[in-house]
C-alpha positions in Angstrom: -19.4 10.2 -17.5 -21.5 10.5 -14.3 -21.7 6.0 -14.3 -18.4 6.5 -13.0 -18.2 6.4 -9.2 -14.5 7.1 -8.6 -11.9 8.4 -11.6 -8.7 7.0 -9.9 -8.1 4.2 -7.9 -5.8 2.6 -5.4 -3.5 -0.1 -5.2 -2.3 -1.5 -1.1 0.5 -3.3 -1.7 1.8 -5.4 1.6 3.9 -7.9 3.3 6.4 -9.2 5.7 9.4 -6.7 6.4 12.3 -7.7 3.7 9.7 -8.8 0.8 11.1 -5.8 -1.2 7.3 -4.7 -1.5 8.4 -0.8 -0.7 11.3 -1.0 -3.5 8.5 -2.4 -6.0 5.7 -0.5 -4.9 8.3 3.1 -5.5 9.3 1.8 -8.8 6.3 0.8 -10.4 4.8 4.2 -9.1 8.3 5.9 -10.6 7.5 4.4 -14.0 3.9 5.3 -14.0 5.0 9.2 -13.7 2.1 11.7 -13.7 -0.6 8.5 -13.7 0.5 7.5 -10.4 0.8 8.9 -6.8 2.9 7.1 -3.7 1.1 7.7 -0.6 3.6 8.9 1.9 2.8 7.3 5.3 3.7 9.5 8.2 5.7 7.5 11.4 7.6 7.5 14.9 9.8 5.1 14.1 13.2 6.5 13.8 14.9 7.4 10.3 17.1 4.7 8.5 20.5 5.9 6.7 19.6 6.8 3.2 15.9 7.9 4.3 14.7 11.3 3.7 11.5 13.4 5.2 8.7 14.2 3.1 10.2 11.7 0.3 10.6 8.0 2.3 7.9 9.2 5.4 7.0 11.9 7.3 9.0 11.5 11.0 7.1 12.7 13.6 7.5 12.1 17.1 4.7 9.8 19.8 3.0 13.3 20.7 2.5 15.0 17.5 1.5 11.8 16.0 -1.1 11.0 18.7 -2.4 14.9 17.9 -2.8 14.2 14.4 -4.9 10.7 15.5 -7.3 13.1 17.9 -7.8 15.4 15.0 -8.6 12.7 12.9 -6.2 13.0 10.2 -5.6 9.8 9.2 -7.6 7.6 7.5 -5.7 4.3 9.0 -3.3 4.4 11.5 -1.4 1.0 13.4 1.4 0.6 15.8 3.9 -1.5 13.9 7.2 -3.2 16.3 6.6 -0.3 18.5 6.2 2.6 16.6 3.0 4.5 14.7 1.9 4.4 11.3 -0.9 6.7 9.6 -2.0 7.6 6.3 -3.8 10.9 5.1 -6.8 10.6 4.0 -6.6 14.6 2.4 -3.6 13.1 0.0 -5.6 9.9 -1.2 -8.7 11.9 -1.8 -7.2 14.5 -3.8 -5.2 12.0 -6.0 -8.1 10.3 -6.7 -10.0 13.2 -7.8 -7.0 13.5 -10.1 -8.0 10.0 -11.5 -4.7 8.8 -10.5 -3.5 4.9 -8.9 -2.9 5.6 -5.5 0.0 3.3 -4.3 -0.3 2.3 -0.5 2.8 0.7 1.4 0.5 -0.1 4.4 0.5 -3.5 6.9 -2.3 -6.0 7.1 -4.3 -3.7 9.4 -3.9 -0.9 7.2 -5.2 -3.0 4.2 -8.7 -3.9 6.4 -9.1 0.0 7.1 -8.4 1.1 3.8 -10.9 -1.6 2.3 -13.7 -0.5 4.6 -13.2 3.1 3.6 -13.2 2.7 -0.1 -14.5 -1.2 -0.9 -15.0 0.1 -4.5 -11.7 1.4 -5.6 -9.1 -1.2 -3.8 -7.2 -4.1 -5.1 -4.5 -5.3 -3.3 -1.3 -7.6 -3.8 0.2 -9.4 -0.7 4.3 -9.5 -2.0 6.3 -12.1 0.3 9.5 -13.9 -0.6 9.3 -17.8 -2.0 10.5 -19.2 1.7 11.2 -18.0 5.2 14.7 -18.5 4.7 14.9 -16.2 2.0 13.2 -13.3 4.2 15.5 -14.0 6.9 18.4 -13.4 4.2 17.4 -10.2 2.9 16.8 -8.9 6.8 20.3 -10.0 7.4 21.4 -8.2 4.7 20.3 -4.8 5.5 23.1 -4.7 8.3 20.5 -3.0 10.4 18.7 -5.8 12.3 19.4 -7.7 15.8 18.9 -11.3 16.0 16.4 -10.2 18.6 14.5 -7.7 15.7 14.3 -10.8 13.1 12.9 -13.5 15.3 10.5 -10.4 16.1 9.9 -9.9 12.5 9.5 -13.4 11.4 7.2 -14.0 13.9 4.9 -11.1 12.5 5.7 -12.1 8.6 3.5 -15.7 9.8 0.7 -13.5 10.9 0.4 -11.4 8.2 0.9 -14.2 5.7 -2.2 -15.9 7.1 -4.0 -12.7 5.7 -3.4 -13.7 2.1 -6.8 -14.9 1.3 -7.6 -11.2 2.1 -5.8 -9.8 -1.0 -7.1 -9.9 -5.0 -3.1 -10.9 -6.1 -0.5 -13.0 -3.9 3.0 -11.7 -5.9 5.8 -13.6 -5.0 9.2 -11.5 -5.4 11.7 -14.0 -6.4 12.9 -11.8 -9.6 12.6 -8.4 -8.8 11.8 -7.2 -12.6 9.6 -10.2 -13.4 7.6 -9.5 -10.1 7.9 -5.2 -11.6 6.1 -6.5 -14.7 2.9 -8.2 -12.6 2.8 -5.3 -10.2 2.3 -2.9 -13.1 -0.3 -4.9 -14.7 -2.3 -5.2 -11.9 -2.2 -0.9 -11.0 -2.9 -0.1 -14.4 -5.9 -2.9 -14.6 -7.2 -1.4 -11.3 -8.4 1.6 -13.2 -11.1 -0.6 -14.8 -12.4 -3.1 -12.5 -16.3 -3.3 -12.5 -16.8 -1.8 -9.3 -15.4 1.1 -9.9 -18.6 1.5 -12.2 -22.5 2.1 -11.4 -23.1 -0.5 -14.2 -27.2 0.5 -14.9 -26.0 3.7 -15.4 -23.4 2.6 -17.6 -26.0 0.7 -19.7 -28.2 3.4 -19.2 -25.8 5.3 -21.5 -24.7 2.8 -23.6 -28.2 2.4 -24.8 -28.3 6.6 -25.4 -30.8 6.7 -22.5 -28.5 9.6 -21.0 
């Protein structure tokens, strides 16, 4: 079907650290199976307890990472709380040639860059948490944070929420499974969004005028 511009297509999912947008993003990619591909991001930052390489990120250290920037490796790349984030852009390609929805875990930056690379294929849900106080909860929870780290990371969660005209779908992630149900919806009704189409060509052939 040569009115198709693109067979797969991808899905940024974003928000403030604590949202629980990595958990949902993983799990909705998880239940998707061979339809759907995570996009592993590649950092500096050091691993959590739990985290594996190759599965959660890539760990790298400041100089390889800065390498793989020269060589141009990534298709976005940010410094996040003082550490580096990238994306491939060989991965993303190839699991869109496999007509697959590309989950990416990326920040507000990320989202612009990933837009302006591939305008046609992208819709993207901003998930945040229905108050600040909530957030602040689930940082606290992790065990893992300072009271110096969450002032930090409230302070960013404000920024990046003032980017939610930005996104196609604000999901709020009160109820993990309820907000699990709206981010599958939207993945698999990113495979058929108009712009993902040359539309004359598409009438063009619905018409038999091949």
């Amino acid at each position: 079907m040569n009115y198709m511009k693109v067979k797969g297509s991808i899905v940024v999912v974003s928000g403030p650290s604590g949202s629980g947008k990595t958990s949902l993003a993983r799990e909705v990619c998880s239940e998707l199976g061979d339809k759907a591909y995570f996009s592993i991001s590649t950092t500096t930052r050091p691993k959590r307890e739990g985290e594996r390489d190759g599965v959660d990120y890539f760990f790298v250290s400041k100089e390889e990472f800065l390498e793989d920037v020269e060589k141009g490796y990534f298709l976005e790349w940010a410094e996040v709380h003082g550490n580096f984030y990238g994306t491939s852009k060989i991965q993303i390609n190839k699991a869109l040639e496999e007509g697959k929805i590309v989950f990416l875990d990326i920040d507000v930056q990320g989202h612009e860059a990933v837009r302006r690379a591939y305008p046609d294929v992208v819709t993207s849900v901003f998930v945040t948490t229905k108050d600040k106080k909530t957030l602040i909860e689930r940082l606290e929870k992790r065990g893992t944070e300072t009271e110096e780290s969450i002032k930090v990371r409230m302070i960013n969660a404000l920024h990046e929420m003032k980017k939610i005209p930005e996104y196609d779908y604000l999901l709020i992630n009160e109820d993990f499974n309820e907000a699990k149900k709206f981010l599958t919806s939207v993945a698999i009704a990113s495979l058929i969004k108009t712009s993902k189409y040359d539309i004359d060509k598409f009438i063009e052939y619905w018409k038999g005028n091949k």
